[in-house]
C-alpha positions as CSV (number, residue, x, y, z in Angstrom):
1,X,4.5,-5.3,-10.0
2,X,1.5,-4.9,-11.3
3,X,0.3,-2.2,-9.1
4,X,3.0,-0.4,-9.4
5,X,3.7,-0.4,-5.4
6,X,6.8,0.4,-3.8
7,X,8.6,-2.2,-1.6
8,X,7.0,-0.5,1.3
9,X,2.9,0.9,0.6
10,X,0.4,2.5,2.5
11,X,-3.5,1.3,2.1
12,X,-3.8,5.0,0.7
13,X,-1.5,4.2,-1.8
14,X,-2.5,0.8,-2.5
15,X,-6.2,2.3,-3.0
16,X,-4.7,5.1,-5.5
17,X,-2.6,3.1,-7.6
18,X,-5.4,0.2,-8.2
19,X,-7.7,3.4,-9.0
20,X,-5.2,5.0,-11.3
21,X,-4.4,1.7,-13.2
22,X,-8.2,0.9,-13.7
23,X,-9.2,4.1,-14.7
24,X,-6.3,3.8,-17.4
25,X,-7.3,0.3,-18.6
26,X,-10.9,0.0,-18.2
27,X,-12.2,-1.4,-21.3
28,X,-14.8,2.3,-21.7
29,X,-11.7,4.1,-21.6
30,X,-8.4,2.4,-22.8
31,X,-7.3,3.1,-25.9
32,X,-5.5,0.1,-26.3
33,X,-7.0,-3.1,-28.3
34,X,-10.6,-4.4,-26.3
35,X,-8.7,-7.8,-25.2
36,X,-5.4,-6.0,-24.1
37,X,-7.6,-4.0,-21.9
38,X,-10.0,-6.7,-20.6
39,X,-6.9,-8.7,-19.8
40,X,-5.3,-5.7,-17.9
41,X,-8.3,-4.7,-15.5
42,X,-8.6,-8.8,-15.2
43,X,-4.9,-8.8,-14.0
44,X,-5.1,-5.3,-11.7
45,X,-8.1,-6.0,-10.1
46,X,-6.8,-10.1,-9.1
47,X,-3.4,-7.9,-7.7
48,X,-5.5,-5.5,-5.7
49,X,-8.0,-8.5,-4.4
50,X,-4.6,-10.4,-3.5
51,X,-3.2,-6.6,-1.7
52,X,-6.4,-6.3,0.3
53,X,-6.8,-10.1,1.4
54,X,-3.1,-10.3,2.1
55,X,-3.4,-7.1,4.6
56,X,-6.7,-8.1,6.4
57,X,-5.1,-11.5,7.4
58,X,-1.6,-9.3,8.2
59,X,-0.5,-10.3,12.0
60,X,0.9,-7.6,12.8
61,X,3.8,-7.7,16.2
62,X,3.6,-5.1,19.1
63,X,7.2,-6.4,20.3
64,X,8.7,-3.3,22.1
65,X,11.1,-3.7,19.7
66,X,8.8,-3.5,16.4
67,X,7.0,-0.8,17.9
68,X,9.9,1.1,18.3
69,X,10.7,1.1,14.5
70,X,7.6,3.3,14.0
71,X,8.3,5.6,16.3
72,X,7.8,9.5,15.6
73,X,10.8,11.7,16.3
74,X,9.1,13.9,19.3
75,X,8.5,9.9,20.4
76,X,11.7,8.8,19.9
77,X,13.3,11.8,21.9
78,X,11.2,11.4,24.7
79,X,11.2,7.6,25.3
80,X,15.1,7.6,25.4
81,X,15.5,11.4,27.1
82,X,12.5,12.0,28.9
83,X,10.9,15.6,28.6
84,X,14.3,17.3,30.2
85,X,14.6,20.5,28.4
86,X,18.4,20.6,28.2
């Protein structure tokens, strides 16, 4: 919640959120009382530490069937139709 994430996030978007959020409370820039912003980048940057640790120790499953979710649509097509032009 604090980073503002979706359910789903990419590392890009991790990245751009955390920098967004702490270049809107970063104590030489907020506009908000000096403790409220303190405790704000305090809070972002524990959520982003706890983003990045949590996807470096991600194990990740290469079960046909997983990969298959993630599929492109030219990939999708072709595994279950080949490359017949019909």
């Amino acid at each position: 919640m604090i980073l503002g994430l979706a359910e789903t996030a990419t590392m890009e978007q991790i990245k751009r959120n955390y920098r967004a959020l702490m270049k809107q409370w970063h104590p030489d820039h907020c506009n908000g009382s000096p403790a409220q912003c303190k405790e704000m980048t305090r809070k972002i940057t524990e959520a982003y530490r706890i983003m990045l640790d949590y996807c470096a120790k991600y194990r990740y499953s290469f079960t046909p069937d997983e990969v298959g979710n993630y599929l492109s649509e030219k990939e999708f097509w072709d595994q279950r139709f080949g490359s017949d032009p019909i």
